[in-house]
N, C-alpha and C positions, 0 to 999 in steps of 0.2 A: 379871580372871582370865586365867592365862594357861593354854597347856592342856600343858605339860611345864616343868620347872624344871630339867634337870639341867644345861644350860650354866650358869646362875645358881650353882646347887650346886658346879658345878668352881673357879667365882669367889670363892664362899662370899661372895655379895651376895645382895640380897634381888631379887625380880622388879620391884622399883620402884626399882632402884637408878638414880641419876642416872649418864648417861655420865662425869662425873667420878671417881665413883665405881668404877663399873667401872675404869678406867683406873690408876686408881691398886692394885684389886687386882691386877687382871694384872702390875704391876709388880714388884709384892713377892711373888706366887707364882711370876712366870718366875724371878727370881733366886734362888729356892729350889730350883726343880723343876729346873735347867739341867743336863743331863746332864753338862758338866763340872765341876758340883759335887757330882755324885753320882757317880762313877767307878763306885763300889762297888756299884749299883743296878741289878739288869739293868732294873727297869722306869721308870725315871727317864725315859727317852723316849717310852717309849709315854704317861707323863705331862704331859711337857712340849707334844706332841703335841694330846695332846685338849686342854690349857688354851690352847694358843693356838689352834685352830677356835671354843672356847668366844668366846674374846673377839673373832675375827672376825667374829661372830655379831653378839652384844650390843653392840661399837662403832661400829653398822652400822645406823643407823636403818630403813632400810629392811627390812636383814635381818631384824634384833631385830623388828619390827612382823611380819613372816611366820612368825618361830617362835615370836613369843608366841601365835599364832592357830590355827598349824597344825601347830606342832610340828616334828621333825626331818623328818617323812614329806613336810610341806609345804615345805620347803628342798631334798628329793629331786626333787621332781617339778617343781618350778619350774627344777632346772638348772643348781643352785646349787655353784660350785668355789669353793673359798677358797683363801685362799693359803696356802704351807708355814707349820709354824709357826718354822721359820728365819727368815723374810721376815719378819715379824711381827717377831720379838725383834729382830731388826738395823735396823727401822726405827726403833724405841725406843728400842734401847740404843747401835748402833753396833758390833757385835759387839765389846762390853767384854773378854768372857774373851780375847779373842788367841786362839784355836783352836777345836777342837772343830767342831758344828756352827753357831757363831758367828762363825766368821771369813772365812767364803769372801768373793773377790775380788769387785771391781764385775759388776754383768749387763753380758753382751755383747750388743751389739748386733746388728742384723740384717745379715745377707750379702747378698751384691751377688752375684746369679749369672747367667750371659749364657753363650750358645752361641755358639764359634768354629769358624766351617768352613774344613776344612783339607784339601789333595789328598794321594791319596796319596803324591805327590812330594814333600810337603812332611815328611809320617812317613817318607820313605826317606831323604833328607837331612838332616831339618832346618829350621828356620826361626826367625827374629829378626824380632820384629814390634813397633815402638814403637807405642802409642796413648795418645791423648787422655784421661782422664778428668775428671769435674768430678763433687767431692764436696763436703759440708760440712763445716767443721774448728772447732772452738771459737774463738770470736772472740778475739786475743788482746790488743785495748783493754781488754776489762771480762775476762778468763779464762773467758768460758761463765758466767755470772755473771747479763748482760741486762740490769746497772745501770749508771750512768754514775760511781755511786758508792760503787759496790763490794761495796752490802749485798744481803743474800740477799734475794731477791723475796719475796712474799708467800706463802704458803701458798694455792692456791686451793681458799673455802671450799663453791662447790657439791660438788667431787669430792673435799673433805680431801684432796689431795697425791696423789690417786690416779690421776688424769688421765681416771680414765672414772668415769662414773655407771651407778648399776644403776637401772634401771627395771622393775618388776612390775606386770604387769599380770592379772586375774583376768576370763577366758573361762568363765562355767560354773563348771563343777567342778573346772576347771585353772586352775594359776595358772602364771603364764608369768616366769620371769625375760631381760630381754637385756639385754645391755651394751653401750654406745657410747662414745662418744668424749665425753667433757665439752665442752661448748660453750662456757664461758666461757676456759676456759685452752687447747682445743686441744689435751688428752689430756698438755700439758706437766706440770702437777701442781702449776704456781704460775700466778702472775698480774705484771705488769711494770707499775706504773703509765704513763699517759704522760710525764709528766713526770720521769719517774727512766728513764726508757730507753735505752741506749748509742747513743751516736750511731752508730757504726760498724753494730753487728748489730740496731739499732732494739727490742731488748727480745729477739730473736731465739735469744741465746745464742750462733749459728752466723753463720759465711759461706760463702759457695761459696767452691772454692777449683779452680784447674784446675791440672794437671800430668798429664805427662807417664810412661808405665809401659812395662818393654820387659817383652814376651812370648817365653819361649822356648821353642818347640817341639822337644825334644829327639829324636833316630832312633831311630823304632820303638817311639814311644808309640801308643798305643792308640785308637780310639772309646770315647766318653765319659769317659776320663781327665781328672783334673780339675788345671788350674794358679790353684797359691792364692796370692794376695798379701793375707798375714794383715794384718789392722790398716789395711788401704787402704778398707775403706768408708765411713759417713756419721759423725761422731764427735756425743757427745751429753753433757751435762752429768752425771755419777756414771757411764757409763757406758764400756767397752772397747768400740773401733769391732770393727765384726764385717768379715770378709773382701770382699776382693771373689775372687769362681770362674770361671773360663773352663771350658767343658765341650767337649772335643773332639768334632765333628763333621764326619764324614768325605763330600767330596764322591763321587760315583759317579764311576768311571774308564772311559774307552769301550773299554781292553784287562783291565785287571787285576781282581780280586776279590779280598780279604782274607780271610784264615781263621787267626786267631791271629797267628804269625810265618810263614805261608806263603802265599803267591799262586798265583791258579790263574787261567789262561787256557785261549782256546780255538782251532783254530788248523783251517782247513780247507786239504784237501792234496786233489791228485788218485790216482784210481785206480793211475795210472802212481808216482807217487810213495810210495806207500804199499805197494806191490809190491819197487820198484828200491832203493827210499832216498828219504829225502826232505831238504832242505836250506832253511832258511827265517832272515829274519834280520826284527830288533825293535829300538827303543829303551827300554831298562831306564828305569826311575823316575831314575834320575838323569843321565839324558843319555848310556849307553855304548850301542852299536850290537853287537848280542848277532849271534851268527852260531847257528847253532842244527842237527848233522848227526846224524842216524841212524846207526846201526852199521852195518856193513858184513854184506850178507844178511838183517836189519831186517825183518821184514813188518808193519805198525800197522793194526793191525784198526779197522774204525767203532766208533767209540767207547773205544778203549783210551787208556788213561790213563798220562802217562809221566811220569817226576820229572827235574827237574837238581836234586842236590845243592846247599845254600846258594849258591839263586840269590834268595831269597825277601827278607824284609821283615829290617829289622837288630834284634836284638834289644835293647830297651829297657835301656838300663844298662849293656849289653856291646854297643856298637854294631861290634866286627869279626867277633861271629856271628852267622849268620842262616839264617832258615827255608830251606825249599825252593821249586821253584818247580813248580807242578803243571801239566801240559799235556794238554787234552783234544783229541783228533782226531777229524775227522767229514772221512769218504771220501768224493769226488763222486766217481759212478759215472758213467759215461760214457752218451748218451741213446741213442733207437736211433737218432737221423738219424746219428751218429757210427760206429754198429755196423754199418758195410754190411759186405757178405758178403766184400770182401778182408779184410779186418778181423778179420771172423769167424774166416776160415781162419788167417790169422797166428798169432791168440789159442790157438787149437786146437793150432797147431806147440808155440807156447813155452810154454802153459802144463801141468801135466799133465793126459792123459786124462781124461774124464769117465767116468760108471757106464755101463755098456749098457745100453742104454734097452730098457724089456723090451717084451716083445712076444706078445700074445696073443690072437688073432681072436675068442674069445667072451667077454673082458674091453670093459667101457664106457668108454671115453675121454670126460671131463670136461676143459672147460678154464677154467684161471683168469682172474679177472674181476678189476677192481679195483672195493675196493668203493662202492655205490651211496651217494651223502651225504645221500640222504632217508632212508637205510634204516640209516646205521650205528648209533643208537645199538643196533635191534633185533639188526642180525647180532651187534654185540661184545655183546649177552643173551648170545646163542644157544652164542657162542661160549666164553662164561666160563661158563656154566653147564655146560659139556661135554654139550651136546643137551639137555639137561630138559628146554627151556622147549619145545624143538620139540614133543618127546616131550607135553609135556603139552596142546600145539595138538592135538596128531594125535589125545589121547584124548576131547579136546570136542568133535571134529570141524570143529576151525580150522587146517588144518596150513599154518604158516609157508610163506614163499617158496622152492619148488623152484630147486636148482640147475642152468643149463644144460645139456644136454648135445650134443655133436653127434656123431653117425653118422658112421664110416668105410667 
């Protein structure tokens, strides 16, 4: 007994049908159901659709023994993906009708992707990089073939051509489906006897093959940008080799930092310079000696940030335009062993006036303290809370650290 019948029903075989059986309805209903034999049917896919998961099913001893027992719920819970029912009808037929969803190209193969670190000097210029690769290529003694005699291998009958085996196994209440690799063929999906095996790729199909690829980094491509050399990866018998990818990867620079098409550095000036004008010079990403001058009466505050005009990174595809170049400034202020009292007075002459310093006999003179670094996480509380946290010391009767004060 089985405990649902509707795959059988889309086959119109019996539950006891032999896999011969089966096989030969699938035949004669895909070529009926085939959506490009029904133009005129919008539901001619959704038909073709269920009759080929049907006979994925029942062609599938393993399967077929799991849904005869437990039905579709038990092919749910075990894990169970089938293949399109495209794949299906093109293993069969060869995708006979010439179009539709019967005619798509060989499967591609897998990509080759690898991280290339590149400086930024190398995105400001440019760069040509030849390298080595060593791929497989279809052997061309036997054509990928793995005979010495030209005929097609065997069909491997542990995994029927499929290159993997499904295994189920039943824990309890669950039943578990995984997939591996077929052990007799090596996931290939045939078998090579020894004796019929190409001398050159020994049954292999493939050889290494080594050559040579230039890589070119073009101005003002990007991080993680990808350079693709389509059709350069591992090539395989029925199938289109898939790419090999370089992923751009940008080393850290000890002046510059990237930000789209513009660069931003950081450049520390003294007090005197940041007052008078300041004048400072660099080497640009590509070797020029950058001279770099303030306007004239200029003041650059700590921390002000200035641009030059397309001095920046070249833009990608239009390498004669380019970002900007951002410049941050941090003031050294001068210490007090430097601030002695001629110093002082000088400062006083050329700079302007200060505030009058006010003055009042029954006002309390507080003096500033720099703060204590056992104590700052609580002062920056006290202080971002705009007094709360004090205010709420003083009302539990724990009032924070008094400020200094000294008597005049």
């Amino acid at each position: 007994m089985v405990k649902e019948t509707e795959f059988y029903d889309r086959l119109e075989v019996a539950p006891d049908a032999s896999q011969d059986e089966i096989k030969k309805a699938y035949r004669r209903k895909a070529v009926k159901l085939h959506p490009d034999k029904n133009p005129d049917d919008p539901t001619a896919a959704d038909k073709f659709k269920e009759l080929g998961e049907a006979y994925d099913v029942l062609s599938d001893p393993e399967k077929r023994k799991l849904y005869d027992r437990y039905g579709r719920e038990g092919l749910r819970e075990s894990g169970y993906q089938g293949r399109s029912a495209t794949d299906i009808f093109e293993a069969m037929f060869g995708g006979m009708f010439g179009g539709g969803e019967g005619s798509r190209g060989p499967q591609k193969g897998e990509d080759t992707v690898s991280a290339f670190a590149v400086s930024l000097e190398d995105l400001y210029v440019g760069r040509t990089q030849k390298l080595a690769i060593t791929r497989n290529v279809l052997c061309s003694k036997c054509g990928g073939v793995g005979t010495k005699n030209g005929r097609e291998p065997e069909k491997c009958r542990t995994c029927d051509g499929r290159g993997v085996r499904i295994v189920i196994r039943q824990m309890g209440m669950f039943i578990q489906q995984a997939q591996s690799v077929c052990p007799d063929c090596g996931g290939k999906g045939n078998i090579v006897r020894d004796k019929d095996k190409c001398p050159t790729c020994m049954g292999k199909h493939v050889v290494p093959e080594r050559k040579t690829i230039e890589l070119v980094v073009e101005k003002g491509m990007r991080e993680n940008q990808k350079i693709t050399f389509a059709g350069e990866a591992d090539q395989a018998p029925g199938m289109e080799a898939g790419d090999i990818i370089f992923v751009l990867k940008t080393k850290e620079h000890p002046v510059f930092k990237r930000n789209g098409n513009d660069l931003f550095m950081e450049r520390r000036i003294k007090l005197i310079e940041a007052l008078t004008g300041v004048a400072f010079a660099f080497n640009h990403l590509d070797g020029r000696k950058i001279i770099v001058r303030s306007e004239p009466g200029q003041v650059i505050r700590n921390g002000d940030l200035m641009m030059i005009p397309e001095a920046g990174m070249p833009i990608h595809k239009r390498p004669y335009q380019f970002g900007n170049l951002f410049i941050k400034f941090d003031v050294i202020f001068p210490t007090v062993e430097q601030l002695t009292p001629q110093a002082i007075a000088l400062l006083e002459k050329a700079l302007p006036p200060r505030d009058p310093v006010p003055s009042d006999p029954d006002a309390e003179v507080l003096k500033l303290q720099p703060p204590r670094a056992s104590a700052s996480d609580a002062d920056s509380s006290h202080i971002h809370s705009g007094g709360e946290a004090y205010e709420e010391d003083e009302e539990r009767g724990r009032a924070g650290p008094r400020v200094q004060c000294a008597q005049q």
